[in-house]
C-alpha positions in Angstrom: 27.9 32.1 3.3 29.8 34.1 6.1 32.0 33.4 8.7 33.1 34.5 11.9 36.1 36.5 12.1 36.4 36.3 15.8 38.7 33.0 14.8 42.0 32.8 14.3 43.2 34.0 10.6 43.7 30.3 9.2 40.4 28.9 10.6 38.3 31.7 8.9 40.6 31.6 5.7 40.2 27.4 4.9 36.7 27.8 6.0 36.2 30.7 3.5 37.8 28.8 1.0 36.0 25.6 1.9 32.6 27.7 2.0 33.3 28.9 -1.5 34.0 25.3 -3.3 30.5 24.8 -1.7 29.0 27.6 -2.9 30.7 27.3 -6.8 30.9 24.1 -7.4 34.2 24.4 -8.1 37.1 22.4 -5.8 39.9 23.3 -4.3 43.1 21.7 -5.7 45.4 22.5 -2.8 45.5 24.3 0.7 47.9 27.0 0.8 50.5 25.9 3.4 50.2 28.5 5.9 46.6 27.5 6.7 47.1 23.7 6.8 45.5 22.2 10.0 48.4 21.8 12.1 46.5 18.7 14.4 42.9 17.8 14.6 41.9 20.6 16.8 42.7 22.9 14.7 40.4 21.3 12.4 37.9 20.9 14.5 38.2 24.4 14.4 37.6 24.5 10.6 34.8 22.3 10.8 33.1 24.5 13.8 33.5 28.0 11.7 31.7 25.8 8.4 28.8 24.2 10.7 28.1 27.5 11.9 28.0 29.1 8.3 26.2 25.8 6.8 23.5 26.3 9.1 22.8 29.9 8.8 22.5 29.4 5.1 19.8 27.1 5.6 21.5 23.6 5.5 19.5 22.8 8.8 21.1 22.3 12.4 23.2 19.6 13.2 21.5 15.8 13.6 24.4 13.9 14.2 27.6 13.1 13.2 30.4 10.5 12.3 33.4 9.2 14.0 35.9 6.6 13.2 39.5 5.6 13.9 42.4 4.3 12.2 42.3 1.1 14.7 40.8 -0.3 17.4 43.2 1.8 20.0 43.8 5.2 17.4 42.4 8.2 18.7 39.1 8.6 16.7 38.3 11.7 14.4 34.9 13.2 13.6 33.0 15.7 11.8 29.4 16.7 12.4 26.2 16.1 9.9 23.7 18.5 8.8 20.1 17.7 8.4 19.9 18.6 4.8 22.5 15.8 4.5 21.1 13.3 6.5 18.1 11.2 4.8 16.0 7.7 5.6 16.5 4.5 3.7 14.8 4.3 -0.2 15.8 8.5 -0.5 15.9 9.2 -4.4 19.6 10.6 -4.5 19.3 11.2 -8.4 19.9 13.6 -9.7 23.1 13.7 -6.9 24.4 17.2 -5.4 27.5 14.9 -4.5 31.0 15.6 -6.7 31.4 12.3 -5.5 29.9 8.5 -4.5 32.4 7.0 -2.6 30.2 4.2 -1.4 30.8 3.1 2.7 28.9 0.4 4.6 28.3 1.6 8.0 26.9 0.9 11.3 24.7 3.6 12.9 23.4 4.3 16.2 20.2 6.8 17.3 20.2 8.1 21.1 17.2 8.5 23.1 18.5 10.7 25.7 20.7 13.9 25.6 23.9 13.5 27.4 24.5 17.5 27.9 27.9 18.9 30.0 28.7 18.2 33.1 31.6 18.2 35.6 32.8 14.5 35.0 33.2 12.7 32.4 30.3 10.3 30.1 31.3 6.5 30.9 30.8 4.1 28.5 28.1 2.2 30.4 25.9 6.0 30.6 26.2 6.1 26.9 25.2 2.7 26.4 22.1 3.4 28.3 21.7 6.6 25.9 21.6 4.6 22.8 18.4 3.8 21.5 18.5 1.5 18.4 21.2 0.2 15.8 20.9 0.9 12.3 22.5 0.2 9.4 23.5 3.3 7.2 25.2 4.1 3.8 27.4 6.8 3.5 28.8 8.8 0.6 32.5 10.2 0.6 32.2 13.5 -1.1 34.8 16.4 -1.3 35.5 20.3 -1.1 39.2 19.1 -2.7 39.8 18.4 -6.3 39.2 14.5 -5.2 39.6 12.6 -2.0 42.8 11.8 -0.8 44.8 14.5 -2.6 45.7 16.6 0.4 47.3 16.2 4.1 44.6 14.3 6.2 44.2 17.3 8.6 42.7 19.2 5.6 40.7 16.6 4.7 39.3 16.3 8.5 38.8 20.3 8.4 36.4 19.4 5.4 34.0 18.1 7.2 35.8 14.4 7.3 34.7 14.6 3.7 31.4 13.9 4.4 29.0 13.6 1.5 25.1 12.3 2.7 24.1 9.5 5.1 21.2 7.3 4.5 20.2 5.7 7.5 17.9 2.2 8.0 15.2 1.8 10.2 16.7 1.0 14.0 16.5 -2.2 16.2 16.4 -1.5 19.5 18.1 -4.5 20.8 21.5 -3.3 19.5 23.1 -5.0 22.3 22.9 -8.2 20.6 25.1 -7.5 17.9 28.9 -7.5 17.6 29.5 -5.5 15.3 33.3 -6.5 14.4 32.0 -9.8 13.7 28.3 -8.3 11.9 28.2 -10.2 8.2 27.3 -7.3 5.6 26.3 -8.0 2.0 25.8 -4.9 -0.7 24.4 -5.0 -3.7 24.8 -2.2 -6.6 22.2 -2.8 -9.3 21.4 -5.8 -8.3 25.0 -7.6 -8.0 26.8 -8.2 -5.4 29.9 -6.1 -4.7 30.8 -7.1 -1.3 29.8 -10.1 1.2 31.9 -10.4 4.0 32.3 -10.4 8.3 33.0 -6.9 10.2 35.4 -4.8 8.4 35.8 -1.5 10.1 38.9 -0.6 11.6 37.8 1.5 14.1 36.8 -2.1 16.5 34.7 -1.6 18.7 32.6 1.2 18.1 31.2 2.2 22.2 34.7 3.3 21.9 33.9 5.4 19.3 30.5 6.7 21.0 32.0 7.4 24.4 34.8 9.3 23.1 32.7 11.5 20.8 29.9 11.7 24.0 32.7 13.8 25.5 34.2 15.3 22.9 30.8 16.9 21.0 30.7 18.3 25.0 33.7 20.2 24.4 32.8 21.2 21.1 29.4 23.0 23.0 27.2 20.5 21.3 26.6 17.5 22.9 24.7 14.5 22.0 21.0 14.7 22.0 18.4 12.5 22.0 17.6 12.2 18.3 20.7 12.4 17.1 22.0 9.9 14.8 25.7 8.9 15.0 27.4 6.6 12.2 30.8 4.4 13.1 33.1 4.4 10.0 33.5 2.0 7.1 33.0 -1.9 7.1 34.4 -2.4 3.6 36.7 0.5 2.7 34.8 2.8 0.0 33.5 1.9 -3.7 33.7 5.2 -5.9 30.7 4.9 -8.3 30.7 6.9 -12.0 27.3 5.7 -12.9 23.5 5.3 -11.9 23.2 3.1 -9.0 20.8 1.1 -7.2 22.4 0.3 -3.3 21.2 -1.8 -1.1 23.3 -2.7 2.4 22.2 -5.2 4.7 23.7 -6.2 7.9 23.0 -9.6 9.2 19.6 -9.0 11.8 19.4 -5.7 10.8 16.8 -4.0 8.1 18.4 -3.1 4.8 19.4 0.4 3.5 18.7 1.3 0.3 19.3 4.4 -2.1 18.8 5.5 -5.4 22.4 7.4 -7.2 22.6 9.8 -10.0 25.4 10.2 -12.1 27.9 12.1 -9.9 28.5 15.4 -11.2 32.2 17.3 -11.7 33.0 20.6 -12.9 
């Protein structure tokens, strides 16, 4: 896998480096400070050079992508999802190509209409109208790093906001009547309960989320399309699995989402 070397000299060097882990198997244990992601654009501008490169190696186009916040007023973050990474519930995940299964509960939403660029603005009422069904998803944490949470967050955002694989459930279309800060979510790992509990995700609401990254993917010269698939950050935090697992999630009034883990693998 290439890149582009009509970026700037950090972009294509953590992108290069990010590339390889890929490639090898074999992590990255730190990011040499001179290439460090000063802010999130210049991130963004990691994760542009590596969607580029994942795509021309055959990891599919982009289907989607996922966006969260710290709180309900933080300015959100994202990263965008590859369709070799992005799979319907009951997908057989064993053996895994994940380093890692950090287990996340998530709320998901599939649009029906593009919403491309244009001189103003998406409001959040246009993307409302856009969205065609709410889903629930699971998502696996996975890493480019040595392990999660080991280097500065910007670094961590350039990787793809550590994205892993999403498995997404079958949609309901009437997704405006749910709240999803107040959705009860159970999730079951071989067959026992880990977590039952009421909303959970930081973010708050997540239209906030949507209509941000509407106009954000815009400026990133890929905007949402129908099809896509976008998921909303945690509702539990994440569970980092060693074994074979069975998971199912289920939201309350939505259909479950199931999948089937490996062993994670490390080198």
């Amino acid at each position: 896998m290439t890149v582009s070397t009509t970026q700037t000299a950090p972009d294509v060097h953590l992108a290069s480096l990010l590339l390889d882990a890929r490639r090898t198997n074999k992590p990255l244990h730190t990011v040499p400070e001179t290439i460090v992601p000063l802010n999130s654009k210049a991130a963004y501008a990691v994760q542009d050079v590596v969607a580029r490169a994942l795509s021309e190696a055959g990891k599919g186009e982009i289907v989607g992508w996922k966006v969260g916040a710290a709180t309900p007023t933080a300015l959100p973050s994202c990263a965008p999802l590859h369709r070799t990474t992005v799979f319907e519930s009951g997908h057989d995940l064993s053996p895994s190509f994940c380093r890692f299964h950090g287990v996340e509960a998530e709320i998901a939403y599939s649009f029906k209409t593009d919403l491309p660029a244009r001189a103003e603005p998406w409001t959040e009422e246009e993307v409302a109208e856009a969205i065609a069904a709410i889903h629930g998803a699971i998502e696996l944490l996975d890493t480019r790093f040595v392990a999660p949470n080991t280097q500065h967050n910007f670094s961590h955002l350039a990787d793809q906001g550590s994205h892993g694989v999403l498995i997404v459930g079958r949609g309901v279309t009437e997704w405006r009547d749910f709240t999803p800060t107040t959705l009860p979510m159970t999730m079951l790992v071989n067959g026992e309960k880990k977590y039952d509990q009421t909303g959970g995700n930081s973010a708050g609401d997540p239209l906030r989320l949507l209509t941000w990254l509407a106009n954000h993917a815009v400026e990133r010269g890929r905007p949402l399309r129908a099809g896509d698939v976008v998921t909303t950050g945690s509702t539990m935090g994440t569970l980092f699995l060693e074994d074979p697992a069975q998971i199912c999630v289920s939201f309350e009034g939505l259909f479950p989402v199931e999948t089937r883990l490996g062993a994670p693998f490390r080198f």
